[in-house]
C-alpha angles and dihedrals in degrees: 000000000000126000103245100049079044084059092046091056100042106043092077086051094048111104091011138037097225129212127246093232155043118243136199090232122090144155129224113224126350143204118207117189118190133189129195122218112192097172102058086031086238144127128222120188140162129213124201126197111209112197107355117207150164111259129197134150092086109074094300130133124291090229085054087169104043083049085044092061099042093048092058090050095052094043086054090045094052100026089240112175140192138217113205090332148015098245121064099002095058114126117202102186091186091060109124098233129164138244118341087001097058092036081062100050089049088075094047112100112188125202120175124222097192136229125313136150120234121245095275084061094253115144112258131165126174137195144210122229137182142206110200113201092009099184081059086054100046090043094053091050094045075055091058099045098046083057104048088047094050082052093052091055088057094035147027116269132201103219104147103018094285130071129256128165107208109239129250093261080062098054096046088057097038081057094050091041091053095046089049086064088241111161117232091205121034131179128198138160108299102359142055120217140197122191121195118192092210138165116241086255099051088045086062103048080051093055093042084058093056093050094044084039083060108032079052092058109021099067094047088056088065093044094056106048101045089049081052106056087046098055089048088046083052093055097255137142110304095200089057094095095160126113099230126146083356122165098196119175125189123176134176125321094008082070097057092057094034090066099039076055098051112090098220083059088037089056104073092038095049098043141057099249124153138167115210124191121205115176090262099010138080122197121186102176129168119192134041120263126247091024125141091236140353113239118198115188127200113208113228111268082213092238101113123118133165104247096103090046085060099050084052100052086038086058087048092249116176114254131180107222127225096345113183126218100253089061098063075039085057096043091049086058097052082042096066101059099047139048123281108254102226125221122251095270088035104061100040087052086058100040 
């Protein structure tokens, strides 16, 4: 296989090992907490699922709780996990998955906290999971992405819905970069780096993705809530959260509220995200350094309800009631200084 079709395959795999299908179950908003550990080359992290519920109305099933349900068994069973959403950015480290992609999921340790609602009675439910030999980790994916971004010198490549080939500046200093031993992705205690070494020209395009990556999202975040609280006020299906044949009108001062409410504004306000230019070099970096742990939040889309809560309580589930934050603070912190206890699949995947 060439390089450029491998780096084809393997950019959308790059950060996150992404699963094959959309669910019915979803969460609402999310905090994920992460340690490193350099001494013992580990880390550590928490997820947090904030209002779980059953979703339809976007090419999901037309039993949305019943999915709902199986797609949380079977979530437990395999310590599946999920960044932002549940489709894409849902990660099943007992997949069985070939060459690089399976290597990464060999260092990924799973242990499940179980389900809770928060003090407000909203469905919850958190995670721990664990990256063995993390400097092996980091360096296989720095491997991936150095070859995805040699590729994209030579090729076209579809990073932010749209094609760009980086231009020949970029691959001098990516070269240069590359024989000078720099590391693309680097992790330290508290923060996450990547560093780009990236044209003028090439820096822009990046930063232009990011802009057209928000204004396409963000708008449709605003759109959706607020058709979904008036479909619920109308008596419809709670579980319908698309934005379909929706007449949505914001004015004045409700706008202003409705997009500090929306998570892809949120993002950059609730974490620690910066963009740094050098005059060959491109750092996107979350996170503070030197910090005891980097904390990423995800803002409430508004879409929970309760209706899942209720099917869960109905089958006799086991569910933790009223559970404060300083206890799964608690919990992270007893996590640390013991072994994950995998799930059923996953530990029979690892034996």
């Amino acid at each position: 296989m060439n390089s450029p079709t491998r780096a084809r395959r393997l950019l959308p795999l790059l950060l996150l090992l992404l699963a094959a299908l959309p669910g019915c179950l979803e969460f609402d908003g999310q905090e994920v907490t992460l340690r490193y550990d350099a001494a013992n080359d580990r880390i550590d992290a928490m997820f947090v699922y904030r209002g779980l519920f059953a979703e339809s109305g976007n090419g999901s099933s037309d039993r949305p709780l019943d999915k709902a349900l199986k797609d949380l068994d079977k979530a437990f069973a395999r310590g599946e996990f999920a960044f932002w959403c549940n489709w894409p950015l849902r990660v099943d480290p007992s997949a069985d998955l070939t060459g690089p992609r399976q290597a990464l999921l060999a260092h990924v340790l799973v242990e499940n906290g179980g389900l809770f609602t928060d003090p407000t009675g909203v469905l919850c439910a958190y995670q721990f999971v664990r990256i063995e030999r993390a400097k092996a980790f980091v360096q296989s994916l720095n491997t991936m992405l150095e070859l995805a971004l040699k590729a994209a010198t030579v090729t076209d490549i579809g990073l932010f819905d749209g094609k760009h080939q980086l231009d020949d500046d970029t691959e001098e200093l990516l070269t240069d970069f590359l024989r000078s031993r720099g590391k693309l992705l680097e992790l330290e205690q508290g923060r996450i780096t990547l560093r780009l070494p990236f044209s003028a020209k090439d820096h822009a395009w990046f930063k232009a993705g990011i802009e057209d990556h928000f204004l396409d999202n963000m708008p449709g975040e605003l759109i959706r809530r607020r058709a979904t609280a008036a479909r619920r006020k109308n008596g419809q299906d709670v579980t319908d959260t698309s934005a379909a044949e929706a007449s949505v009108s914001i004015d004045g001062p409700e706008l202003r509220e409705a997009i500090t409410q929306a998570p892809s504004y949120r993002f950059f306000w609730d974490n620690e995200i910066s963009i740094v230019r050098e005059l060959e070099l491109t750092t996107l970096g979350i996170g503070v350094a030197g910090a005891d742990e980097l904390r990423v939040v995800k803002r409430p889309d508004g879409f929970y309800h309760d209706a899942l809560l209720q099917k869960l309580r109905e089958r006799g589930d086991e569910i933790e009631d009223g559970v404060p934050d300083q206890e799964l603070t608690r919990r992270f912190a007893e996590f640390l200084t013991r072994d994950a206890r995998l799930p059923t699949e996953l530990a029979a995947k690892r034996r």
